[in-house]
VEXSE-530897 format. One record per residue: x, y, z of N, C-alpha, C in turn. Coordinates in steps of 0.2 Angstrom, whole numbers, plus 2048, in hexadecimal, padded with zeros to 3 digits. Example, Ala and Ser with C-alpha at 12.3 -4.5 7.8 and 13.67 -1.06 7.14 Angstrom:
8427E482783E7EA8278427F0827/8407F58238447FB824840800827/
***
This chain:
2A4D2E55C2A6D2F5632A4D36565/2A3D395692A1D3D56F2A9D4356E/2A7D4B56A2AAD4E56B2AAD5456F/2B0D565732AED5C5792ABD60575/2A8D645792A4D6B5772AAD70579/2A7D755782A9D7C57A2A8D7D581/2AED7C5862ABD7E58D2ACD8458F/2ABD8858D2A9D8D58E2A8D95589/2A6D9958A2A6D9D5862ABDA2580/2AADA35782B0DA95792B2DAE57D/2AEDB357F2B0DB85842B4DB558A/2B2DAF58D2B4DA95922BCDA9590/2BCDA758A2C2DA25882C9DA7587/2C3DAD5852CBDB35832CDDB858C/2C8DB75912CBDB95932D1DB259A/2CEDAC5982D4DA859A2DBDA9596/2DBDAB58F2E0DA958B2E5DB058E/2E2DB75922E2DBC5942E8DBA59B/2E4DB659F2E4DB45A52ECDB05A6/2EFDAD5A12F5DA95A12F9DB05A2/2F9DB359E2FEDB959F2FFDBF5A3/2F9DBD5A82F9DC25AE2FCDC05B4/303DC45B5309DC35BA307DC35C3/300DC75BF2FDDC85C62FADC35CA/2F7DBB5C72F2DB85C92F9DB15CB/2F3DAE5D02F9DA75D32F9DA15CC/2FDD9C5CF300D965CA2F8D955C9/2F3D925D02EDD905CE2E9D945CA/2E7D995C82E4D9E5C42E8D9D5BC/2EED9B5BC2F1D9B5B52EFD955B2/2F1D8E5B72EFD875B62E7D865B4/2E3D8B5B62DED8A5B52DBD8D5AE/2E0D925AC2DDD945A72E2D905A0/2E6D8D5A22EAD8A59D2E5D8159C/2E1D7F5A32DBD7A5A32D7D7C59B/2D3D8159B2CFD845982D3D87591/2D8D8A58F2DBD895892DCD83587/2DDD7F58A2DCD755882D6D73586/2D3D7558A2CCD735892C8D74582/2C8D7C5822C8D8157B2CAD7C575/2CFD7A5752D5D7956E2D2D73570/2D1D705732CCD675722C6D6956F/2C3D6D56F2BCD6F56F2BCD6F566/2C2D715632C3D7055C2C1D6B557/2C4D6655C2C3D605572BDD5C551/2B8D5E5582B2D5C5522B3D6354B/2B2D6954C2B2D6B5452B6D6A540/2BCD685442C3D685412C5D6153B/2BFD5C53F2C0D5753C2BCD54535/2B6D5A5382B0D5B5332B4D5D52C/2B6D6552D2BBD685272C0D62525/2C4D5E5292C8D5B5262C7D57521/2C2D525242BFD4E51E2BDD51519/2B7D575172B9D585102BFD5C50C/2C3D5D5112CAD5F50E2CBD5750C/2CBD5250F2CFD4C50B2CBD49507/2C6D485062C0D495012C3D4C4FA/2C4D4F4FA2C4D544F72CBD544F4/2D2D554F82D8D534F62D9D4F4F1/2D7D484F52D8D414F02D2D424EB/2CED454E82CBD454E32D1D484DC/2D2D4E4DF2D5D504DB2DFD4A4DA/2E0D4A4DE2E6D464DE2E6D414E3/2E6D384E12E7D334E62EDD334EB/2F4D374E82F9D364EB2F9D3C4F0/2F3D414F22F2D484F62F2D454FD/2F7D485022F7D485082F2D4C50D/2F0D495102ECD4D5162EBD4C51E/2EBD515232EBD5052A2E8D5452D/2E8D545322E3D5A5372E8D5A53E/2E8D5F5442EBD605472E7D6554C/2E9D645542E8D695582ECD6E559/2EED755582F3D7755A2F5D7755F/2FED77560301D73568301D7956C/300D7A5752FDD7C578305D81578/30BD7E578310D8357930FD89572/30DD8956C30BD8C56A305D90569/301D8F56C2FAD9356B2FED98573/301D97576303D9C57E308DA1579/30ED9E576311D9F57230DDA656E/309DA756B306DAA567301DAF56A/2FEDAD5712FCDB15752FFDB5578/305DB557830ADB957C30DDBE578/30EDBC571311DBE56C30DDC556A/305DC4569301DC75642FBDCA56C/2FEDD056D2F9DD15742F3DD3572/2F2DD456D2E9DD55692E6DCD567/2ECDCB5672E5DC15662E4DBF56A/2DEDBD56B2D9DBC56D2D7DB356D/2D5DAF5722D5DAA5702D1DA656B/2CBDAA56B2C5DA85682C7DAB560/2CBDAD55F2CCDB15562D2DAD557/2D6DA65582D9DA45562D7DA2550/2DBDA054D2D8D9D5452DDD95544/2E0D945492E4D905452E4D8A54D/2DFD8A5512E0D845562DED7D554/2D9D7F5502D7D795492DCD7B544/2DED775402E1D7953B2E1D70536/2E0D6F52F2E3D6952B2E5D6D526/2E9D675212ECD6A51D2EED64517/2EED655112EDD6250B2F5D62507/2F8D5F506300D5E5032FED5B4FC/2FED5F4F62FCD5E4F1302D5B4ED/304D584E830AD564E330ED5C4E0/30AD604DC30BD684DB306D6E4DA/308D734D7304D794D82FCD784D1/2FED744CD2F9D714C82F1D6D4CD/2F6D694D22EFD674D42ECD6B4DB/2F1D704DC2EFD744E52E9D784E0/2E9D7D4D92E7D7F4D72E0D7B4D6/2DED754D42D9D704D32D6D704DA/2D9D6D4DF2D4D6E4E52D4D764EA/2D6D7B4E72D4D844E72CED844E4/2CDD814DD2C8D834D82C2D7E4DD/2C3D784E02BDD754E12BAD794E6/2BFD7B4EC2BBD7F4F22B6D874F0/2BBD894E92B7D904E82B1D904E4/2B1D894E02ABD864DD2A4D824E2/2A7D814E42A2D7C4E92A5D7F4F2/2A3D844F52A6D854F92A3D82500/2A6D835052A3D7E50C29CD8250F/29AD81512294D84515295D8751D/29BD8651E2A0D8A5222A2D90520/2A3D955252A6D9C5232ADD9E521/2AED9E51B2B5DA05182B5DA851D/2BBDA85202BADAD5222C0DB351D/2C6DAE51D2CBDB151B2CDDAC517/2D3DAE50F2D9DAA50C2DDDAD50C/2E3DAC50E2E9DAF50C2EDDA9506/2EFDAD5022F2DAA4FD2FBDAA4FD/2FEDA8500306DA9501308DA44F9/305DA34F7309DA14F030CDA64EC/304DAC4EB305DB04E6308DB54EA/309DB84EF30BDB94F6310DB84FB/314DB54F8318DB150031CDB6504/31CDB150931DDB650F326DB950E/326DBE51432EDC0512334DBB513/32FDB5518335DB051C336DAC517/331DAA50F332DA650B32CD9F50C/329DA1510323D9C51131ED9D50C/31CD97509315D96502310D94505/30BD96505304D8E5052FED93504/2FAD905052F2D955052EFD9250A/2EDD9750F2E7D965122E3D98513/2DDD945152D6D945152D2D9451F/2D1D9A5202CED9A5272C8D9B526/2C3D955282BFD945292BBD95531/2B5D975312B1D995372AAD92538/2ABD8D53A2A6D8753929DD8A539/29BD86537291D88539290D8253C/28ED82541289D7E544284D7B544/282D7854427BD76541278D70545/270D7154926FD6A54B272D69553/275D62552278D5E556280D64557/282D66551289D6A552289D6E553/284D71556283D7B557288D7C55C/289D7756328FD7A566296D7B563/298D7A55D29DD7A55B29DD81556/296D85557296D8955029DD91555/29ED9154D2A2D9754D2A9D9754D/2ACD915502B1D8E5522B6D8F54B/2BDD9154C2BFD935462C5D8D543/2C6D8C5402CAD8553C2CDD88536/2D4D865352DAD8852F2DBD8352B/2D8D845232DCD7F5202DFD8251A/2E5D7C5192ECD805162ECD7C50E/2EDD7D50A2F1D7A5042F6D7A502/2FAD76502302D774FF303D724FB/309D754F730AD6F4F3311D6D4F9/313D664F4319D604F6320D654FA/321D6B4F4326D6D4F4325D754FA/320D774FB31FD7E4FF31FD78507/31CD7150731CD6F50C325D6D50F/328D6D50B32FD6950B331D6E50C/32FD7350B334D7C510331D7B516/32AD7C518327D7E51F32AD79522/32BD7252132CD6D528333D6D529/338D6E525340D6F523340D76527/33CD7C52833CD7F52E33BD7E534/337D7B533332D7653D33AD7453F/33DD6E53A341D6953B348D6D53E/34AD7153B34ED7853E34ED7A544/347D7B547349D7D54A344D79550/344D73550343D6C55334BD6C556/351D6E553356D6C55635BD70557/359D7655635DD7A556357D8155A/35BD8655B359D8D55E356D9255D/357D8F555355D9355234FD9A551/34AD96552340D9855233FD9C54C/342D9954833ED9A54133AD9D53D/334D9754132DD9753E32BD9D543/32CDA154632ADA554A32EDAF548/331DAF545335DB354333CDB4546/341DB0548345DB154B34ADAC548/351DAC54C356DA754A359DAB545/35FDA8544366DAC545365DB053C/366DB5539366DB953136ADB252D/36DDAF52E36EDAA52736BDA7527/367DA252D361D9F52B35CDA1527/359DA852B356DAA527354DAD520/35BDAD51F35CDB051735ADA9511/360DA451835FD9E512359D9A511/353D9A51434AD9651434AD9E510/34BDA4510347DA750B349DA6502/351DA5503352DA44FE34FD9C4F8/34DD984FF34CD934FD347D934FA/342D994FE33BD984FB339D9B4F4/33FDA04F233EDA24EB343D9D4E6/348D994E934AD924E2341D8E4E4/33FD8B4E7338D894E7331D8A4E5/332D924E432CD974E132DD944D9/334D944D8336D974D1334D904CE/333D8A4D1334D824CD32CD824CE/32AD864D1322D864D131ED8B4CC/323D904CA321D954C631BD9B4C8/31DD9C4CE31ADA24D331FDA44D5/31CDAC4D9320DB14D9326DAE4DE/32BDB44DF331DB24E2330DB54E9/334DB54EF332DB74F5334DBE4F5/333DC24F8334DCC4F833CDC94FB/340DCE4F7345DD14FA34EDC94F9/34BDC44F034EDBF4F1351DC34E9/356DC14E835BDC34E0356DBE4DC/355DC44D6353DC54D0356DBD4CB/35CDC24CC362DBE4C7363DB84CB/360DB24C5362DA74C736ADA84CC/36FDAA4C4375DA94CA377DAC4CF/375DB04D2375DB64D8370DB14DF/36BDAD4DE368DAA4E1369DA34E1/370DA04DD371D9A4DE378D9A4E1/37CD9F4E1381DA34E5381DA54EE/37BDA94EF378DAA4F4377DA24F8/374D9D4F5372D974F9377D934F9/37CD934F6380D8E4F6385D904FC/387D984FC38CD9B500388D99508/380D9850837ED9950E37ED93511/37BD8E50A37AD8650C382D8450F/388D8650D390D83510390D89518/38FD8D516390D9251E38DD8D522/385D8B521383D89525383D81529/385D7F522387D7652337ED74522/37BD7851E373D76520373D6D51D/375D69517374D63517378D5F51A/37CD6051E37FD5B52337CD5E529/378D60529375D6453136CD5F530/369D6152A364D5C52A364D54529/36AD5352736DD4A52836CD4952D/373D4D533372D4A53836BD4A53E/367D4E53B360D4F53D35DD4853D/35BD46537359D4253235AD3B536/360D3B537365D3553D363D32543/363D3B547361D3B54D359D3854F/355D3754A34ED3554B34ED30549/351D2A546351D2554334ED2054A/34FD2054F34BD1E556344D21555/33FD1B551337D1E551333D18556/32FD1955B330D14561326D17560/322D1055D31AD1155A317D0D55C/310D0A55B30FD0455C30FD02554/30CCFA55430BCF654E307CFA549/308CFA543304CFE53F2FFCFB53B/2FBCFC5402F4CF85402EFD0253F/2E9D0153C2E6D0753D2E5D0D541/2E7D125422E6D195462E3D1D543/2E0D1F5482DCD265442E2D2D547/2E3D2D54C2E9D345502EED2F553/2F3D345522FAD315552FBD38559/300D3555D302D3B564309D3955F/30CD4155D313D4055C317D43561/31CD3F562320D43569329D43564/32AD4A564331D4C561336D4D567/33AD48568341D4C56F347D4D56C/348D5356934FD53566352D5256A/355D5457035AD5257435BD4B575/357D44575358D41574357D3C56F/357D3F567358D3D561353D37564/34BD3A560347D3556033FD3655F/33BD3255E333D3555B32ED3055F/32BD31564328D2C565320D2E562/31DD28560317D2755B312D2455F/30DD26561305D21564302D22561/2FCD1B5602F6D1F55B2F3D1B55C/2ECD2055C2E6D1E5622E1D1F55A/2DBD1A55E2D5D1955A2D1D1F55A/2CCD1F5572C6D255572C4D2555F/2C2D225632BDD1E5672C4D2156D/2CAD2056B2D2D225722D2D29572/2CED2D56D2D0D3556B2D2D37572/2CFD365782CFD3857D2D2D37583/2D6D325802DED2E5832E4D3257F/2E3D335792E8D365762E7D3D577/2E5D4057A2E3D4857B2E5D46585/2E4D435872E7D4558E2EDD4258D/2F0D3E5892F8D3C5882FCD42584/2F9D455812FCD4C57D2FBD51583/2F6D545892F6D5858C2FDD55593/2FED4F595302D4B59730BD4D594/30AD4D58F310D4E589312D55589/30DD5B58930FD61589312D6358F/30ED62595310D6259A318D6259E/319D5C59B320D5A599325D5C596/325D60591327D6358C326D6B58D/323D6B591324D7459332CD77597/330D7A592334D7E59233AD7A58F/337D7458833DD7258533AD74580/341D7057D340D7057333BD6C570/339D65578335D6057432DD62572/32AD5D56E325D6256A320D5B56B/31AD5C56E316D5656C310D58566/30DD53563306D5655E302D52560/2FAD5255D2F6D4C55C2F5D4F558/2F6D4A5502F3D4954A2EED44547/2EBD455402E7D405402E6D3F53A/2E9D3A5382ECD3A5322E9D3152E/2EAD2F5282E8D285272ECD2352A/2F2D225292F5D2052B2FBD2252D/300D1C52F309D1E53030BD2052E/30BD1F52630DD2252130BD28521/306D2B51E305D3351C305D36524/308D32529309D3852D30ED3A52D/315D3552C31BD3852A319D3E524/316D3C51D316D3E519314D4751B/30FD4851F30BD4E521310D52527/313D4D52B316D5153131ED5152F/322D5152C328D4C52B32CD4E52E/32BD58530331D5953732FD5753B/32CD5353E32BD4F544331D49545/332D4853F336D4153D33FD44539/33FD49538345D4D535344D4D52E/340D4A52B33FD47526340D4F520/346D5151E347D5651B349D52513/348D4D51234DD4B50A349D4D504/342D50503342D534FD344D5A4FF/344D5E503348D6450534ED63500/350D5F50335AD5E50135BD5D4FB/358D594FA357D574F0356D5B4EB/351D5F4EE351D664EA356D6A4EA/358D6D4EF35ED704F2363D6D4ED/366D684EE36BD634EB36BD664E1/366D634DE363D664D8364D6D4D7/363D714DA362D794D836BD7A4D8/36ED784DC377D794DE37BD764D8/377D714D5379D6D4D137ED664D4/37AD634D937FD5F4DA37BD5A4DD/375D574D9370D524DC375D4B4DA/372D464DF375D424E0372D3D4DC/373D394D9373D334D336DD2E4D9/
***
């Protein structure tokens, strides 16, 4: 299939990304630069897709049961960010392409680290940050890898275009979407620094019970001492009713309205918490370009609520739930663990 170029320039792009937040210029001057930040983040996809495959190449070599997906960054988020960080720039985003590898544990994320640093792409590593050995102060784990693509040939209009890829294992993934999911239905914002001090005591506390079953470091600023840190979550898990808060999540999306599960290569996910529910489409190789004006259609829609649309591109129905699962509420390894560490896993 035929994928977009880059319509227009870096210097171009960052001064549209500029243009959204100038109070001074009319609806049509904003609308038109929010056309062209659309545009931009469609322009992704061919590198994006490129990287992704030998992420999954490469994934299931090392392990059959390794998950993987690719994704465009959602539009309310890239404005999100751009408003946020008044120094970024559109063209140094790093993460509007972005996939990402769900390994079983740290044993095999380790195996496909060593293959990338043994055999590395022909792409510009630009940066890795390592949040295993590192995690952040919110409790968040993973490694990533931003990459800068080369061009070459037929793909030169896509050279420089930057692309994020992530490795996580089962358990660091089962913190970050049990975050998404949080804050899918509540007020919180999370994943962004915000939301009420017990929340976020408790995702940090969680991430160092999590570090420890993985036998990496613990998160900055979490108790030393096991019983002090199983005291801390327990007190925070009843204050805040957190497993009877992600059941009835869990509940409220059991409404999943898809087509037949027949072959997809992208699914359009549409999340409406207020009305407890997930709607799923999924479009062929050949639809990319149906499913990208139903996503731009979706945002649209979704501007100035909770609802959250993606396009992903995953193998199946399965590994999309498996990849996305706050999409779906889908918090039950979170809880399990949680359960176990309290001492009160269920038979």
């Amino acid at each position: 299939m035929a994928y977009d170029k880059p319509p227009c320039t870096h210097n171009q792009i960052d001064r549209a990304g500029k243009t959204f937040f100038n109070d001074k210029l009319g609806t049509q001057e904003r609308a038109s630069a929010i056309a062209q930040i659309w545009n931009w983040r469609s322009a992704h996809s061919y590198p994006l897709n490129a990287i992704h495959m030998t992420l999954r190449n490469r994934a299931l070599k090392v392990d059959s049961t390794a998950n993987t997906a690719q994704r465009l960054k959602r539009l309310q988020s890239i404005l999100r960010k751009l408003g946020r960080q008044s120094t970024m720039q559109m063209s140094q985003m790093q993460d509007l392409g972005g996939c990402r590898a769900i390994l079983p544990g740290m044993a095999r994320l380790n195996m496909l680290r060593f293959i990338y640093e043994t055999s590395p792409l022909r792409h510009d590593l630009t940066r890795t940050r390592d949040y295993i050995q590192e995690p952040k102060e919110d409790g968040y784990r993973s490694v990533h890898q931003m990459y800068r693509f080369c061009g070459r040939g037929s793909s030169l209009p896509w050279d420089k275009l930057r692309i994020e890829v992530q490795l996580r294992t089962k358990l660091q993934h089962a913190w970050a979407t049990c975050v998404e999911t949080v804050d899918a239905f509540t007020a919180e914002d999370l994943k962004f620094g915000k939301g009420t001090s017990d929340w976020r005591r408790f995702f940090q506390l969680m991430g160092t019970v999590h570090a420890r079953l993985e036998k990496t470091p613990d998160v900055p600023g979490t108790p030393n001492i096991e019983a002090e840190l199983r005291k801390e979550v327990e007190d925070l898990e009843k204050k805040l009713g957190v497993r009877r808060m992600l059941e009835g999540f869990a509940t409220l999306t059991t409404h999943i309205t898809r087509q037949p599960q027949s072959q997809r290569d992208w699914y359009l996910v549409q999340m409406e918490p207020a009305e407890g529910r997930v709607l799923v489409r999924g479009f062929s190789t050949t639809q990319l370009k149906e499913g990208q004006r139903a996503l731009a259609e979706a945002e649209k829609e979704y501007q100035g609520t909770r609802s959250q649309a993606v396009l992903v591109a995953t193998a199946n129905i399965h590994e999309l739930k498996k990849a996305y699962p706050n999409y779906f509420a889908d918090t039950g390894y979170f809880t399990t663990v949680l359960d176990r560490f309290l001492g009160r896993a269920r038979a």
